[in-house]
N, C-alpha and C positions, 0 to 999 in steps of 0.2 A: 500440230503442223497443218496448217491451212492447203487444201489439194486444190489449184485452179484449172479447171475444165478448158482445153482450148479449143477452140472454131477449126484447124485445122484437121483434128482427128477424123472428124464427117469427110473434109476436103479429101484426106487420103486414105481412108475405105469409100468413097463412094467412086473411083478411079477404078476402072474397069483392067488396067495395063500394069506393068510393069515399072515403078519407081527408084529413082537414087534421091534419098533425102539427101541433105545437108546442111551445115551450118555451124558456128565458131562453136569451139569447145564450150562444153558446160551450159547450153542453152535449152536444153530437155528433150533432146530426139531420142535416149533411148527412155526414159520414164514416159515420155508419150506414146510410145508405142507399144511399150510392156503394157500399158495401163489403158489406154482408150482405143486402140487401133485393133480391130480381131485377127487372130492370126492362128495358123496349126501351132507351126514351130518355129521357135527362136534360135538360131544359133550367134553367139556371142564370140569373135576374133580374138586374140588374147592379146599383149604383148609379146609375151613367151611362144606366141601362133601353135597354141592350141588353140580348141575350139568347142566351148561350152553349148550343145545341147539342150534347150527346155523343150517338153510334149506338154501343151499345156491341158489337152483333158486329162493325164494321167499324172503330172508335174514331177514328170520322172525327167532327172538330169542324165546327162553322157558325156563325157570327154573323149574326145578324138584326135587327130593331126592333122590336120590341112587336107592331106589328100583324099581322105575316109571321110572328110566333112563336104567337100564339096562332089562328093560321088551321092553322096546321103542328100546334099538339096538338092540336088539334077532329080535324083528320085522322088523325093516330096513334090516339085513341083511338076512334074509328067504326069505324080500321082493326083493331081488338081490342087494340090493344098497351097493355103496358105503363109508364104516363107519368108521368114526377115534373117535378113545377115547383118550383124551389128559390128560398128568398125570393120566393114569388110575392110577397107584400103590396105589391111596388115595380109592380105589376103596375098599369095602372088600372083602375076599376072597372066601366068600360063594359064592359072584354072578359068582367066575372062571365057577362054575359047569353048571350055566346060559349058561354063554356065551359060552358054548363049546356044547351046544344043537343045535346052531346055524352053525357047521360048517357042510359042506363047502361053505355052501349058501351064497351071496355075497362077499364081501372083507374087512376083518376089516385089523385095523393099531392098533395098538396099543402103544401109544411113551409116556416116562417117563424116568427118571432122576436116579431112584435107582437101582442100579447092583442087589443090595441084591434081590430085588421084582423079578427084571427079573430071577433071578439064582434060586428062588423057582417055578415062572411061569414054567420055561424050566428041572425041577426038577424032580424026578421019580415019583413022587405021585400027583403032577398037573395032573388037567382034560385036561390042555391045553397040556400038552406034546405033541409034532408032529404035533401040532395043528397049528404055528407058527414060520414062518420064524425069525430067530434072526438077525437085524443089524443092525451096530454100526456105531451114526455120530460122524464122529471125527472132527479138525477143516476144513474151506474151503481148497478144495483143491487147490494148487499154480496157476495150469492155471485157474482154475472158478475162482478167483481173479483177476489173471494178464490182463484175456480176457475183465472180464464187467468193470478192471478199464479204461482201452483203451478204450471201447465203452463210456466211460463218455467225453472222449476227452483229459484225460491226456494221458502226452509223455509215452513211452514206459518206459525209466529208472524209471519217477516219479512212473507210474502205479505199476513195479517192488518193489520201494521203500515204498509204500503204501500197497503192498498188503501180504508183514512181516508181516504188523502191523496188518490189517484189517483181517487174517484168523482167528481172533477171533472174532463172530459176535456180542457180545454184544458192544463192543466198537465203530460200525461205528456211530452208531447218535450222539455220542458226538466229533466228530472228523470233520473238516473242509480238505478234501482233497484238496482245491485250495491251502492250506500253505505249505510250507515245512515241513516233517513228526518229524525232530528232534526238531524245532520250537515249534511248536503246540502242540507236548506233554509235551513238557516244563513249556508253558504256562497255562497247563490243570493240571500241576502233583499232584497238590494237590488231589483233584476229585477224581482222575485216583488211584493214589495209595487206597481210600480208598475203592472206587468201587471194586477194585479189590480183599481188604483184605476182604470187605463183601460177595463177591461170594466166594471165600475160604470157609468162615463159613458156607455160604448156603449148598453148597456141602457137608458139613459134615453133617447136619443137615438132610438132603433129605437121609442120608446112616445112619443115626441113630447114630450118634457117635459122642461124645464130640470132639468140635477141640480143643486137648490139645496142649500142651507148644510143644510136641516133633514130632506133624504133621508138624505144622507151622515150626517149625524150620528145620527141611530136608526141606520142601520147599526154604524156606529162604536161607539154606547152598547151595542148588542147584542153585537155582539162583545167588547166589554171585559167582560161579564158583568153588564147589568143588566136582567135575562131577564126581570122582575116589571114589567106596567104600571106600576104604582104608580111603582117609581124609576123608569122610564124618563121617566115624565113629571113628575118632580119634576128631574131630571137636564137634559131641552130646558128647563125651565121655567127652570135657573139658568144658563141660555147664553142667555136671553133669544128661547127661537125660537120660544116658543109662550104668548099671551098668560097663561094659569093650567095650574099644574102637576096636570092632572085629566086620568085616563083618558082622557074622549070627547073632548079635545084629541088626543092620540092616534090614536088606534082608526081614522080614514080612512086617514090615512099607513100605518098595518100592514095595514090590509085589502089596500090595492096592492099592495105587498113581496109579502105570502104570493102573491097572487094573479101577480105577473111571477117566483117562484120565487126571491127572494131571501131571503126569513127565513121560519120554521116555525114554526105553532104547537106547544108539546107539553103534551101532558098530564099532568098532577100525579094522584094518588093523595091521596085525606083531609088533601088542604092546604086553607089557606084561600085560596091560588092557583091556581085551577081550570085557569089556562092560562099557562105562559110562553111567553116569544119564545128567538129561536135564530137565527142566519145559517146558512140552509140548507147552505151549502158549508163542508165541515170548513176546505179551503186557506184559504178564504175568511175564515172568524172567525179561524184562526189568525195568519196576514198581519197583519190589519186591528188584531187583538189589541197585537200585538208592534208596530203603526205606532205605537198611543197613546200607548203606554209608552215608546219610544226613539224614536220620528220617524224611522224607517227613509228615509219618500221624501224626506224635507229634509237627513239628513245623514249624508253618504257614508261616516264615519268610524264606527264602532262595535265592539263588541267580541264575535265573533262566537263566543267561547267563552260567552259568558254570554249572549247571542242563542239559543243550542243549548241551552242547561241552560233556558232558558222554553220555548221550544217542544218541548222534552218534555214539559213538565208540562204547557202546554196539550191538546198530542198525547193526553194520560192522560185526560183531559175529553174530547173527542171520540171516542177510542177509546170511552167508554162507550156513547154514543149510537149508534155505530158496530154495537157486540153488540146492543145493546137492537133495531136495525132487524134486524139478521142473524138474531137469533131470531124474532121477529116476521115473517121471510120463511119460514122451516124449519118454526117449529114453529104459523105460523097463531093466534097470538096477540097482543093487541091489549099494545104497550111504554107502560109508565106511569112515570112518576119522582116520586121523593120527595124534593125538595131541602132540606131543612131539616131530615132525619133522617138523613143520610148515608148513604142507601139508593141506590146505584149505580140498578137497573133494578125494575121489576115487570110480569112477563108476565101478561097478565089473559085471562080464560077462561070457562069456571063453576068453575076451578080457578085462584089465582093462586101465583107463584113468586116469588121475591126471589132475584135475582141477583146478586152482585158480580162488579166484575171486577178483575184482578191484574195488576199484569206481572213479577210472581216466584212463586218455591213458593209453594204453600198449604200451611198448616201446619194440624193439629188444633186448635189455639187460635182460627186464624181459619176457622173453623168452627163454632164452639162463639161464637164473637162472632156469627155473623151469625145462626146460631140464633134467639140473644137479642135481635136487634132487630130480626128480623121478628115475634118473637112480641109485640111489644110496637104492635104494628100489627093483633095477631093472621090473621099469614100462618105457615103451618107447614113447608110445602114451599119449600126452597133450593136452590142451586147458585152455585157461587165456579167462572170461568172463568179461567183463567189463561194466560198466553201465555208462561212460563216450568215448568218442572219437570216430575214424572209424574201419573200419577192413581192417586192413594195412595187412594182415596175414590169410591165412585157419586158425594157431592154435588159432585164436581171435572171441569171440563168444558175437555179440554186443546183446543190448536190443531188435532190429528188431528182431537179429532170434530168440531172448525166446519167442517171438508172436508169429514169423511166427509156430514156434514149439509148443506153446500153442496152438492155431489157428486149426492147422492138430490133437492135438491130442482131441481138441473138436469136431473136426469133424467125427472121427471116432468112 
């Protein structure tokens, strides 16, 4: 199983204060911080609100009750140490007042799953107020992917093509990176789809809230491709889930999503779509994609030759969005897209760029194409990436340089 190193780890040991991580379920805030973050002690919230104890120089375990655990980090962190509370949120709220007797003595973390919990934490009448740095883990970032997939010893394209998939980290132990990434989730799609409708439900569960008929379905719609409010909600409108098929019918339901890190908004370039939707997680729209179309979770029978031939093609559409973040983390410009021009990417700047991307040669022809339909936008400056061939061309941006460009921006 492939271990990918994230940038973030540095970001929150080198933080001198007091932290509340976050972020949707299943996205690696507790293996990130068991594994790259230095810490004394771990203690671990239960469901059952016990509370699991690690000492990691001695790796002696403890089980306690709630009240014995949090008398115990008041003491670890007066003692100076370093102290993580995992799923605090299951914590109750009485002991906020506890633990905020303790500041600024040591270093607590604090990382959990519910917006809602963090949004009363960080609230006007929390003890913790000011107490608490707030940050949010989203999925892995494109270079902490594309870099530790290279250090496994896969080629650059594959490492590129893997690591779509893999920025969602519950998914890498079930995935075989020696296979071809359209293969393999083919082979796995049963699983995969269900795994995935099950963290759906958890998410909801963890934020207190029925997953009704009309979450799952914007999910569902977004992933099948209908990124544009407008259909979105002309689309619940003809499923009957939402009285009239009009944006501000909408727009609550997606303000949640964006905000528990399930769908994204993106930005459009001189559309009269100023903003589409998106399911954050590539596994994620692609799964959900492929459930609509063949009912993956309802029936066990399928044809997983023609299961692999979609999820490549969807793979192709993700992979786009995939460059558009990867440049946008290298080269410090803001990714825009043009969906009704056929314009893969737009790096925006005081300078912008039109990118496309491939996954074969780039030929002089399709160069001379893209030429002519960024000029027709009047953008002048291009570049065609490709994950296939050499660089016959400056405007040709092979798999070497997305490392070599990963690479420098890890290093800095």
């Amino acid at each position: 199983m492939p271990v990918i190193k994230r940038s973030e780890a540095k970001e929150i040991d080198e933080y001198k204060g007091w932290i509340i991580l976050y972020g949707r379920r299943k996205v690696g805030k507790t293996f990130l911080l068991k594994n790259f973050v230095s810490w004394d002690y771990f203690y671990t919230v239960t469901r059952g609100l016990k509370v699991v104890k690690e000492e990691r120089n001695s790796g002696k375990y403890t089980v306690m009750n709630t009240d014995a655990a949090i008398k115990d980090i008041v003491f670890s962190l007066k003692s100076g140490y370093k102290t993580i509370v995992d799923e605090f949120q299951r914590l109750p709220e009485h002991s906020w007042d506890i633990l905020a007797t303790a500041h600024p003595d040591g270093k607590l973390i604090l990382s959990g799953s519910s917006r809602r919990v963090v949004e009363k934490i960080l609230g006007a009448r929390s003890p913790l107020l000011g107490l608490l740095a707030p940050y949010r883990l989203d999925l892995i970032k494109p270079c902490d992917a594309v870099v530790s997939l290279v250090k496994t010893g896969l080629s650059p394209e594959k490492a590129i093509e893997w690591a779509v998939i893999l920025r969602d980290p519950w998914v890498i132990p079930h995935l075989d990176i020696r296979k071809d990434p359209s293969y393999e989730l083919a082979q796995k799609i049963h699983f995969l789809v269900g795994a995935v409708i099950g963290l759906i439900g958890e998410v909801f569960t963890e934020e207190e809230r029925r997953m009704t008929r009309l979450y799952e379905a914007i999910i569902r719609r977004i992933a099948s491709g209908n990124w544009k409010l407008s259909e979105l909600a002309n689309s619940l409108f003809s499923l009957n889930l939402i009285e009239k098929g009009i944006p501000s019918q909408v727009t609550p339901y997606l303000d949640r999503l964006v905000k528990m890190g399930i769908i994204e908004r993106i930005k459009t370039f001189k559309s009269r779509w100023k903003t589409i939707y998106k399911v954050r997680s590539p596994i994620m729209s692609i799964l959900l994609k492929i459930d609509e179309e063949d009912f993956i979770y309802e029936n066990i029978q399928y044809n997983a030759e023609k299961i692999e031939e979609k999820i490549r093609s969807i793979l192709g559409i993700e992979l786009q969005f995939f460059i558009g973040e990867l440049l946008s983390q290298t080269e410090k410009k803001k990714p825009l897209y043009q969906p009704h021009d056929e314009i893969d990417i737009i790096l925006s700047n005081k300078r912008k760029t039109v990118i496309e991307v491939k996954r074969r040669p780039v030929t002089q022809a399709d160069i001379q194409h893209l030429r002519e339909k960024a000029a027709k936008i009047g953008i002048w400056d291009i570049a065609i990436v490709t994950l296939r061939g050499e660089k016959t061309s400056e405007k040709i941006i092979t798999p070497y340089k997305l490392v070599e460009k990963c690479l420098n921006q890890t290093i800095q």
